[in-house]
C-alpha positions as CSV (number, residue, x, y, z in Angstrom):
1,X,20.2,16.1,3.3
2,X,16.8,14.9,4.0
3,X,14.2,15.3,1.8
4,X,10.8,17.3,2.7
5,X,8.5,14.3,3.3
6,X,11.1,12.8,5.6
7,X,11.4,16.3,7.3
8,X,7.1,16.3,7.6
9,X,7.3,13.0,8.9
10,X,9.6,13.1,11.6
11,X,7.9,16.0,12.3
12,X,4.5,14.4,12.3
13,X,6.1,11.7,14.1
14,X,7.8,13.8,17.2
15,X,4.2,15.5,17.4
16,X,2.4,12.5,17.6
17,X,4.4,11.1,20.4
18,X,4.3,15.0,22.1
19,X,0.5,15.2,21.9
20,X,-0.6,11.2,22.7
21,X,-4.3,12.7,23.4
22,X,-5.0,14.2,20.3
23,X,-5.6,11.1,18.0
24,X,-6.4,13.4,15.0
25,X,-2.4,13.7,14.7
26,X,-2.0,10.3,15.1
27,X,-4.7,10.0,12.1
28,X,-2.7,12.9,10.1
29,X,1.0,10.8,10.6
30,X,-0.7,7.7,9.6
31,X,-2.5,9.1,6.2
32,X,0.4,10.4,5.5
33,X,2.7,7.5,5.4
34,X,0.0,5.5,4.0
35,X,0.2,8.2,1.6
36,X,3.8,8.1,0.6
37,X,3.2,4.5,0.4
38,X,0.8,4.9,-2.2
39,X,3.0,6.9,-4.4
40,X,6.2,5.0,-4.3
41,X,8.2,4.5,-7.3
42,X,8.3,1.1,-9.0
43,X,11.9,0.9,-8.3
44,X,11.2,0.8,-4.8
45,X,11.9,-2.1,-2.6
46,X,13.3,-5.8,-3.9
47,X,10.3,-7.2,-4.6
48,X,8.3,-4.2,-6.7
49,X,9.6,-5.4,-9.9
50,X,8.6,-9.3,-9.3
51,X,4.9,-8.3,-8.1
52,X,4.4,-5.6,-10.8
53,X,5.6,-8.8,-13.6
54,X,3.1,-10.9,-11.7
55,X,0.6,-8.2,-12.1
56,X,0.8,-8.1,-15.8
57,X,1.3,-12.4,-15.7
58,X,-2.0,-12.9,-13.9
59,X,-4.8,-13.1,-16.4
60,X,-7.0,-16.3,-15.3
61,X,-7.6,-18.0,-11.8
62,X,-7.1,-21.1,-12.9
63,X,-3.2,-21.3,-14.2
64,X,-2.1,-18.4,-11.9
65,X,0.0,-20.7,-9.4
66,X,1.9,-21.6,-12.5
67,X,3.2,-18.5,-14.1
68,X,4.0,-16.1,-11.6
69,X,7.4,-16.3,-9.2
70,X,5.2,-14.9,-6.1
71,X,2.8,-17.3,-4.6
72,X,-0.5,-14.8,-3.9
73,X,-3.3,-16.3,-2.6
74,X,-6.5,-16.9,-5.0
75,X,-8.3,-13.7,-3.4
76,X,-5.4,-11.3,-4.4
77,X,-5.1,-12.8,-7.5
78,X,-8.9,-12.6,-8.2
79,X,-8.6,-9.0,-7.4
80,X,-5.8,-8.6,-9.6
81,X,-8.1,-10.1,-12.4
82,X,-10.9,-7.8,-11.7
83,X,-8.9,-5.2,-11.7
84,X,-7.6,-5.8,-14.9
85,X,-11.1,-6.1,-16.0
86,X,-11.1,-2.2,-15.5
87,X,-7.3,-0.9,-15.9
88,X,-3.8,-2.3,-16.2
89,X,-2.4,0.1,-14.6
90,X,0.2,-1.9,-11.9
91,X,0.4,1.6,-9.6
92,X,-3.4,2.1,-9.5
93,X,-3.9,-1.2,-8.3
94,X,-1.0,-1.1,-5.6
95,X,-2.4,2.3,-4.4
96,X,-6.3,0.6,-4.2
97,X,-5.1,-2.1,-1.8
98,X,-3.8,-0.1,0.7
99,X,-7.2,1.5,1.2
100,X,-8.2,-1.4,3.5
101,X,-5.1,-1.5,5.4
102,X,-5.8,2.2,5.7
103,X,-9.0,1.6,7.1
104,X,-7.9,-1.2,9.4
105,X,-4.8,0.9,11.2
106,X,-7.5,3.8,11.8
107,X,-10.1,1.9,13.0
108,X,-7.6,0.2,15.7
109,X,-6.2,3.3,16.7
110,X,-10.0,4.6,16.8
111,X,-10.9,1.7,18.9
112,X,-7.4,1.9,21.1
């Protein structure tokens, strides 16, 4: 049985590809998988446990190569120390970086 935001999806989904002219359902289906993404469990995915261990690793620019398994490069980690400087909250600080990637994907399909 699928669950109700797989049901909404492919719904969104089968809409967006019925009604190609109306790019506010495009926008809809893409906020809402971006939202979903945003809300994901920890457990999800292979990786999510590495990163969030890295999160919480990461506390200075300078030895960050050195202590964590994933190789970031210096401008994540700097965010991830700025962050911190705020919160340590692991999910807030997922959920904040898709807010560009956001921005980009509607923008493109904006500009297509």
């Amino acid at each position: 049985m699928l669950s109700l935001e797989y049901i909404i999806l492919l719904f969104l989904l089968f809409l967006s590809l019925a009604l190609r002219k109306d790019k506010w359902l495009v926008y809809l289906t893409i906020i809402y998988m971006s939202v979903l993404a945003m809300c994901r469990a920890i457990t999800v995915g292979t990786d999510t446990a590495g990163y969030e261990s890295d999160f919480y690793l990461i506390h200075d620019i300078s030895n960050y190569k050195d202590i964590i398994f994933h190789k970031f490069e210096p401008g994540y980690a700097w965010l991830i120390i700025q962050y911190k400087k705020i919160s340590s909250d692991y999910m807030g600080f997922i959920s904040l970086t898709w807010i560009p990637f956001i921005c980009g994907i509607l923008k493109f399909i904006h500009d297509y």
